[in-house]
C-alpha positions, 0 to 999 in steps of 0.5 A: 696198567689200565684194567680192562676186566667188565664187572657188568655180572657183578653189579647185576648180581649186586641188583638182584641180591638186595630185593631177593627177600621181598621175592622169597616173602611173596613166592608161594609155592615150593615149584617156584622155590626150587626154581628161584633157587637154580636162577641164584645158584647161577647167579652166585657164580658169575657174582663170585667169578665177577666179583673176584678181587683183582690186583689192581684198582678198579678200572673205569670204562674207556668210553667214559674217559673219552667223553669227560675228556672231550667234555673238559677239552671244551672248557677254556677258562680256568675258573670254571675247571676249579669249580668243576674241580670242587664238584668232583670232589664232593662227588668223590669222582677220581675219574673226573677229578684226574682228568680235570686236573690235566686240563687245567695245567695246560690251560695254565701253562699255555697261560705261562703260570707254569708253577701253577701248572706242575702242581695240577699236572702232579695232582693229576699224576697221584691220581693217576696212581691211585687208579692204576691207570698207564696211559693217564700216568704217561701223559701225566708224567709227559705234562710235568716234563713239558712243564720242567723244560719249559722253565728251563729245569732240563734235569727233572725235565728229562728225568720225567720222558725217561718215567714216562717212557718206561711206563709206556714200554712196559704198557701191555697195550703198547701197540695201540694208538694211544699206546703209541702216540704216549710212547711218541710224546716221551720220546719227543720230550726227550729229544728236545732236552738233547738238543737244548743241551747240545747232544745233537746226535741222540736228539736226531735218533729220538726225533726221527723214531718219533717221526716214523711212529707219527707218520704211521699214526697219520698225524699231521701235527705231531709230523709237524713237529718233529719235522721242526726238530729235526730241522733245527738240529740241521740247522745247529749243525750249520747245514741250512739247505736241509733245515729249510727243507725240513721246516717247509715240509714242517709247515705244509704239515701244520697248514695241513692239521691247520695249526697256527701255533705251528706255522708261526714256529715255522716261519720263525725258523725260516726266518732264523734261516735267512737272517744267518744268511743276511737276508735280513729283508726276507727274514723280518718278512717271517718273522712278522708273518710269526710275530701276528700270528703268535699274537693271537694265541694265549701261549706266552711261550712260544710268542716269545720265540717271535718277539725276541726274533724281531728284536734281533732282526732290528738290532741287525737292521738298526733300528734301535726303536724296534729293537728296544720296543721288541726286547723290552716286552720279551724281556718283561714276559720272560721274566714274568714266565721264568723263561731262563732260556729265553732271558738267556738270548735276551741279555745277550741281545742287549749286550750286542745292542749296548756295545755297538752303541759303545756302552760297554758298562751296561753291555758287560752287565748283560753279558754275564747275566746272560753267561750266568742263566745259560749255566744254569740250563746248560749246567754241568750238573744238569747235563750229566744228571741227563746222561745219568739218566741216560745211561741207566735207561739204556746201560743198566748192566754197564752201572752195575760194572761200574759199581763192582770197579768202584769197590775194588778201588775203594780199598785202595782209595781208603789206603790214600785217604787215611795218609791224607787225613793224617796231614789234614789232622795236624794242619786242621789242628794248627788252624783251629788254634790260629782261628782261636787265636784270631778269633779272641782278637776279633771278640776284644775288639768287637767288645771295644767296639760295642762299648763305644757304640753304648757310650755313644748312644748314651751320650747321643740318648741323654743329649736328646733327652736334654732337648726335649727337656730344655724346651718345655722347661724354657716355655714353663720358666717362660710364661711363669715369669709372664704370669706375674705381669700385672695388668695381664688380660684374661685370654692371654692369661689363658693361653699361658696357662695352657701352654704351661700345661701342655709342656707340663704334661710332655715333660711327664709323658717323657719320664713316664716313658722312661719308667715303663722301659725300666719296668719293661726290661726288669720284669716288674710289670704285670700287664692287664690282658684282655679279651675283645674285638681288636678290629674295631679298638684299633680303628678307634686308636687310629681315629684319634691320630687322624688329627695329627696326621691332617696338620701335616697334610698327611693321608692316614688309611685304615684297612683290614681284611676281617670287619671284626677279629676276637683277640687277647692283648694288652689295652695299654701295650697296643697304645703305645705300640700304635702311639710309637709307629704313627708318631714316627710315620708322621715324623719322617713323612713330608706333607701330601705324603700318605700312612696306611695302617693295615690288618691281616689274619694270617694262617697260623692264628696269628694277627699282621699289623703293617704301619706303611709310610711315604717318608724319607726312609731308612739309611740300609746302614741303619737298619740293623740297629733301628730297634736298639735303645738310645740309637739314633741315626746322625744323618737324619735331618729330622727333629731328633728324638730320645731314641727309645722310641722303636726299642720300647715298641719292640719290647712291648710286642715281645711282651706279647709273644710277637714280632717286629720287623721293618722294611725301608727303601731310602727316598720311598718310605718305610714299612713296620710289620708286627705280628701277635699271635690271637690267642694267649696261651699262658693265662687263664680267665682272661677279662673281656674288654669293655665296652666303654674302654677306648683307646688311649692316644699318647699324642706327648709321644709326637715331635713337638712341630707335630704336636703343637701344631693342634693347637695352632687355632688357640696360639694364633687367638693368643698371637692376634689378642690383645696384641699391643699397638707397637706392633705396628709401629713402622719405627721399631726394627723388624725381627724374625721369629723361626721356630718349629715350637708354637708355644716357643713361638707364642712365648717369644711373640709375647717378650719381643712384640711389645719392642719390636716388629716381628714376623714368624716361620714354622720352619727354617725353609719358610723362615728363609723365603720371609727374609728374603721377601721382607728384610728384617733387621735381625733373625731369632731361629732354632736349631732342631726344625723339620725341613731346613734346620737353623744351621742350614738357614743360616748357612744359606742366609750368609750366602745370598747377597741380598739378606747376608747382612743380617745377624742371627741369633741362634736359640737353641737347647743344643747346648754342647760347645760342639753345637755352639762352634757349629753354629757360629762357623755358619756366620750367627752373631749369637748363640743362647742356650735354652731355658734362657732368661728373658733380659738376657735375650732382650739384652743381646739384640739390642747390642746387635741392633745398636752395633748395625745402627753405629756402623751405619751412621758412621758408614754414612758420614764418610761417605759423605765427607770423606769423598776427597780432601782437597780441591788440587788433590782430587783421589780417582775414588775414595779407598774407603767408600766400600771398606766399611763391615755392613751395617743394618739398622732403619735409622738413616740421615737426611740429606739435610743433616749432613754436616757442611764439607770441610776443609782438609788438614792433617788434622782432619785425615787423621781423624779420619783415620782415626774414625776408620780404625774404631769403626773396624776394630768394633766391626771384629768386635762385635763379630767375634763375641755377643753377650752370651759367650762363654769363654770359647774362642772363635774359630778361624774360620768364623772369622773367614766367614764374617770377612767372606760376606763382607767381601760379599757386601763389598762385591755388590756395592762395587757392582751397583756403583761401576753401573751407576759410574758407567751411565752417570752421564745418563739424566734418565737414570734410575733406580728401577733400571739399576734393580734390573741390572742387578736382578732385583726388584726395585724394592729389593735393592732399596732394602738391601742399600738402605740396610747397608749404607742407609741410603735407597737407591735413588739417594746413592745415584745422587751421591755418585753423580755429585761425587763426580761433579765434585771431582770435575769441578777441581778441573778448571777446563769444565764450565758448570754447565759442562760438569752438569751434563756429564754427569747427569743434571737436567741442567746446571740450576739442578746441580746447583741446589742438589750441591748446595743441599748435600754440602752446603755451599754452591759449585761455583763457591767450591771451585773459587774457594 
């Protein structure tokens, strides 16, 4: 309760009491002595009587709560309350502060922060305590009731009115306006939690007593409101003619206390009204009148009401557009304001919306989510808290009954439930040692089942290390071997020599790795800790890594909060962590992508560092095991790793007392976080950090497609000098070197070039557009490669027609058979493990080419003789024009060397045959083995795959001769018409046919139209001039010589022979 009492004496006595030795020094007669002395006797009473300790705390003038009040009513804005706020304080003004705290929570609930809202209004109310002062505790306790119901906490909604109206009936001055006007409020707030739960009845008789109390406080405002209530009960209730009375006479109160809020509220329900009578015209007239007038208010809560009412008149006019405008930013503020009330008509809107147009999914999922929120503002729980409440407001004689029937029951209950433990005893006895039981299987397989995961990540640990072994072995073995070529030039030289030492020094980053693990988990190391500023080592380390990140085209940001943090830590711990984490963003991130490397201080003395990526993402599946040691994840696509990579950064930051965490969403990229905490509370002398000590970048911790990309300017200079002028020779078949490796790279360049033509691809998706751009006769690729591995490019090469002709040779340090199995199911001619020997490779695809160049020649010459046998036995087309495996290779035979026609014998088809059947038993040969076999047989469907692509091959020759054989009358025929017939350039199709018949296009289109003439000239009813027409000669001279060049002897001399 407010004190009232005037303490004007006792400051005056107060004023007067210090100076009174300065009087009694300068008085100087006993007359004017004994005079002062009356002036102070009187003066001490009313001190005394003033100054009485009262048992409240000291009350402030009314006046002045008015005044600040008023002040602080006039400030709007949020930030100039909070430096208020920080003025008062210093001031120690309680008054002020209180009142200030009660202005910013309505600014911020009319904002919709109302979290924000209920701590301001609770510190108002602590303060309010602390002065004892009535009238500001229920107007406190009213706000946080208001602040409660509107995000839908109805029980602490209602449990606040009922504080708040308890004070203001035992308020002394109750009968006052202000007195009167809190007691109204709290009534109010009550009322509207009655009628949000459905308690139509007490919410009438609070609102028609909040009424009554503001109709004789001449309150338009307040009559206005509670007019609305009522009206909105009577319209609960379906009596709509007694809801529209109320809500206009509520309006013509609001037009009246000019509030606009008010008046948007009333043409809402007005609205709601109409719409519940179908005039939905007239209601959407309302509810736009509502709609542009809460549009210019800040309060967010109540122009919900009307964006949501234009939604639903949309819905039941249809305007789909409209509704979806309306209901998605009611559904975005709601959310944003955690609304649950609203969010409750929201979803049941979209579920109206979703089932008319008949997607009943998507109408379902709103459906409960709409049942879901109204339990939780319409909860059984919260409505009989409410009538708790109730009840103990109004009853509380009626709980004291209760409780003294609930202690004569308690006997008898006790008597029941020492039955019923007994039988639970026993039962819950029985389960215990079912649940053991259960429990015991459960751990052995659980036991089984780690032991597996541990052998598996042993055996997926060592076959990673294997790789990256395998591969800087086969480079070392490599260069060794051609470091000992004589008459080697100094540059190439050189790069041998560095590319030896960078593999060298992979291989002891590896084992050095390996080694710091061990010691890590035994306890045997003894880390150096030192003192510095981690800010700036830090941006230093991430300096060094910029580097790699730019190969990939990869963004890499430094951030911190702080410019400068003091900090104890290991130098050689945060290496490797920052080491770990950007060498696995740069890994799984694609180029354009972007890695932010952020520092935070936190409050507990703790320093966050976040390593955030755009990458590929983590399977949800795999999170849980990403730190194990050996893990490695089967579905990555990416160069796999040894997998101790994560588990040896998490036990380092353990080692410094600190914590690793992730977060990754799948196609959107990953979020490392590690916390260490400032301070080392368990070593003393603690060295500083020097200043000349930098960090140490571990670039050997980088996948080797990252890695040696730095160097990619010194593996170019090595590629380009002294380079040997074979190269260029437009005679040597041309091969294609994939591989992700540079210095693999640069080691096959320097064995292969001196024999052949060779084009490079740093990956399996840029190897696949240079073959299918220049068709070499055979490819070398890896397997392991970012982007497109070996596996797929070969899967994809054996299904494109136009380079499913080549052979690949698969080189790889996967060397399980399982790996090896794989690969040819996917159609390579052969498979070599690494480190390989030179010859070896040099060996196999000679073979390869030698086979593509027999099949070739052999394809060629029948072909040309095996047209038909006889004059009077002409075939309708040669069985075994397109029967021949496709064969590759550049060597292709003039027209002029082809050997003159022969007359048939039996003798003569059965060599054919003859040459037919080795030709396809060296077909299946050379498919099914290659000189690094070891022993495996081939699979079944390997030899599918082979005969699907000759099927393939065999496809697209029947293809371009049905067209050739469908124009061949045509004398304009080309081979540019027939490329665009089959949807290939004109260079593409002349590849393609030269490489599997040894022929370009415009030869083929030769040998069908004299393959044609031959076959009319065994008719006796076509003249020589006829047979040149239909088949597309300018005229019979031109069939002539082409006829007497391919074959020998003249048309003419043909038919009479």
């Amino acid at each position: 309760m407010r004190k009232t009492t005037n303490n004007i004496y006792c400051q005056i006595g107060r004023f007067f009491l210090i100076p009174t030795p300065a009087i009694l020094l300068t008085t100087g007669t006993l007359k004017q002595l004994a005079r002062l002395g009356r002036w102070l006797l009187a003066f001490a009473f009313l001190l005394i009587t003033g100054c009485t300790p009262q048992t409240g705390k000291k009350a402030e003038p009314r006046e002045r709560y008015l005044t600040l009040e008023k002040q602080l009513k006039e400030v709007k804005h949020e930030e100039s309350l909070k430096e208020l706020l920080k003025h008062y304080s210093s001031a120690n003004d309680r008054v002020a502060l209180m009142l200030c705290y009660k202005q910013l929570g309505k600014i911020q609930r009319e904002n919709a922060r109302f979290s924000d809202a209920i701590a301001s209004h609770q510190e108002g109310l602590t303060l309010a305590y602390a002065l004892a002062d009535t009238i500001e505790i229920v107007q406190a306790l009213n706000n946080l009731g208001t602040n409660f119901r509107r995000i839908g906490a109805l029980a602490e909604a209602s449990d606040y009115h009922y504080r708040a109206l308890e004070h203001a009936e035992a308020y002394s001055d109750k009968l006052s306006p202000e007195g009167r006007k809190n007691r109204v409020v709290s009534m109010n707030g009550i009322g509207n939690v009655s009628l949000t739960l459905g308690y139509y009845d007490d919410a009438e008789r609070f609102f028609r007593l909040s009424l009554d109390e503001e109709t004789a406080l001449n309150s338009p405002i307040g009559q206005a409101i509670n007019l609305a209530n009522l009206g909105a009960i009577f319209e609960e209730r379906e009596q709509y003619d007694s809801a529209e009375v109320y809500y206009r006479r509520s309006m013509e109160q609001n037009r009246i206390g000019d509030s606009e809020m008010g008046i948007g509220l009333c043409n809402i329900h007005l609205g709601h009204l109409y719409k519940k009578q179908k005039l939905y015209t007239t209601a959407l007239e309302h509810y736009t009148k509502a709609y542009e007038q809460m549009d210019r208010i800040s309060d967010r809560w109540h122009w919900l009401e009307a964006c949501i009412a234009m939604a639903e008149i949309h819905l039941l006019t249809h305007n789909d557009e409209g509704f979806n405008r309306y209901i998605t930013r009611a559904e975005q503020t709601a959310t944003e304001i955690s609304s649950p009330e609203h969010l409750v008509t929201i979803h049941r809107l979209r579920h109206d919306f979703d089932f008319r147009r008949k997607r009943f999914e998507k109408a379902l999922k709103h459906y409960k989510e709409s049942q879901t929120l109204e339990d939780s503002v319409r909860g059984v729980q919260k409505a009989s808290r409410y009538i708790d409440l109730r009840l103990n407001f109004e009853r509380e004689k009626n709980t004291r009954s209760l409780q003294r029937i609930e202690a004569e029951n308690r006997a008898d209950k006790m008597r029941r439930q020492i039955t019923l433990y007994l039988v639970l005893t026993a039962f819950a006895f029985a389960l215990i040692v079912l649940l053991l039981l259960w429990y015991a299987y459960r751990q052995r397989l659980r036991s089984n089942r780690i032991l597996r995961q541990v052998e598996r990540a042993r055996t997926d640990f060592f076959t990673g290390i294997t790789h990256e072994f395998r591969t800087p072995i086969t480079i070392i073995r490599g260069f060794n071997e051609q470091l000992k070529t004589p008459r080697l030039s100094e540059s190439k030289h050189k790069c041998y020599i560095e590319a030896i030492d960078r593999q060298s020094n992979r291989l002891l980053s590896l084992v050095n790795q390996l080694l710091d693990i061990t010691r890590l988990r035994s306890g045997s190391d003894h880390p150096q800790w030192k003192r510095g500023d981690i800010v700036a080592y830090l941006r230093m380390s991430i300096e060094n890594y910029q580097l790699y990140a730019g190969q990939k085209q990869i963004l890499l940001k430094f951030s911190s909060k702080a410019s400068a943090q003091e900090m104890d830590f290991v130098p050689f711990y945060i290496d490797k962590v920052v080491s770990n984490l950007l060498s696995n963003a740069i890994k799984h991130t694609p180029e354009g992508g972007r890695i932010d490397f952020s520092l935070s201080t936190l409050q507990n003395e703790t320093l966050q560092i976040c390593v955030s990526d755009t990458g590929v993402g983590i399977d949800p599946e795999d999170l849980p095991r990403i730190f194990e040691l050996f893990y490695h994840n089967e579905r990555s696509t990416e160069e796999m790793g040894t997998g101790i990579g994560l588990s040896f950064t998490r036990l380092l930051v353990e080692k410094m007392d600190g914590k690793i965490e992730v977060q990754s969403t799948l196609g959107k990229g990953s979020a490392f976080t590690v916390r260490l905490p400032l301070r080392n509370r368990h070593h003393e002398n603690i060295l500083r950090l020097e200043k000349n000590e930098r960090p140490v970048a571990d670039s050997m911790l980088f996948p080797a497609s990252v890695l040696t990309s730095t160097n990619t300017v010194a593996v170019h200079e090595c590629e380009t000098n002294d380079s040997p002028a074979a190269n260029d020779n437009p005679d040597l078949p041309l091969l294609l070197v994939v591989e992700d490796n540079a210095d693999v790279r640069l080691y096959l360049q320097t064995l292969l070039s001196p024999y052949y033509r060779l084009l490079t691809a740093a990956d399996g998706e840029e190897g696949l557009a240079v073959a299918r751009e220049h068709l070499p006769d055979l490819i070398v690729t890896d397997i392991m490669m970012p982007r497109k591995d070996g596996i797929a490019l070969c899967t994809e090469l054996k299904q494109d027609i136009l380079v499913n002709h080549i052979p690949v040779i698969m080189l790889t340090a996967r060397s399980t058979d399982e790996d090896r199995i794989a690969g040819l199911r996917c159609g390579v001619e052969a498979y070599i493990r690494k480190p390989f020997q030179a010859e070896e490779l040099l060996v196999t695809i000679d073979n390869l080419l030698a086979a593509r160049r027999l099949l070739q020649e052999k394809y060629t010459r029948l072909t040309q003789d095996a047209a038909f046998f006889t004059s009077n036995s002409v075939p309708q087309e040669n069985p075994m024009l397109y029967k021949i495996a496709p064969a590759h290779g550049n060597s292709i035979m003039p027209m002029e060397e082809a050997p003159p026609i022969v007359t048939a014998s039996p003798k003569n088809n059965v060599a054919t045959g003859e040459e037919e059947r080795l030709m396809n038993d060296r077909s299946v040969k050379d498919n099914a083995t290659s000189p690094t076999d070891s022993g495996i047989p081939v699979q079944e469907d390997t030899k599918e795959g082979a005969n699907a692509v000759e099927k393939a091959n065999l496809d697209f020759l029947n293809d371009v001769a049905a067209f050739i054989d469908s124009h061949i009358e045509d004398p304009q025929l080309t081979p540019a018409f027939v490329a665009s017939h089959m949807s290939l350039s004109l260079s593409q199709l002349n590849r393609k046919l030269n490489a599997v018949t040894g022929t370009p296009t415009s030869l083929h289109i030769l040998h069908r139209r004299l393959m044609h003439a031959r076959r009319m000239l065994a008719d006796s009813r076509y003249s020589v001039m006829q047979i040149a027409d239909l088949c597309g000669f300018t005229d019979s001279s031109h069939l002539s010589r082409a006829f007497k060049k391919a074959y020998g002897i003249t048309p003419t001399a043909y038919r009479n022979r």
